[in-house]
C-alpha positions, 0 to 999 in steps of 0.5 A: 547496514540496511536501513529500515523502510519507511513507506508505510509511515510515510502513506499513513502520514498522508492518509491522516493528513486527508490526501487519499488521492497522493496516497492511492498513487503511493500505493499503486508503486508500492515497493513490495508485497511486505510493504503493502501488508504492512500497510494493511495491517495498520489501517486495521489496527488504527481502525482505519479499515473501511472509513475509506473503500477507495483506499482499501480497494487499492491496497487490495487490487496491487497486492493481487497484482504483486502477488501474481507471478507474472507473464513472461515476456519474450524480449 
């Protein structure tokens, strides 16, 4: 059985504990698109949305980025 992934935990701990620089870095290898949502969606719900453009900015630029379909690259 699978076990349920903690990542959006885990950033928002850093987040609440004022290391927006780790959790930028997090972000930029986040391990999905579902991930990066989630994530999204509770710095909506805590109200968090905004308090930080840095972060915001970053949570948007990598899910265009994984959203994108990417470029095929011959071997």
């Amino acid at each position: 059985m699978a076990r349920a992934n903690d990542w959006t935990g885990k950033v928002m701990a850093l987040v609440n504990g004022g290391n927006r620089a780790a959790a930028i870095a997090q972000i930029k290898v986040a391990p999905s698109v579902k991930d990066l949502q989630a994530l999204q969606t509770v710095m909506k719900l805590s109200r968090l949305s905004g308090k930080w453009p840095d972060l915001d900015a970053a949570i948007a630029d990598n899910l265009a980025l994984l959203s994108s379909p990417r470029l095929h690259r011959s071997p």
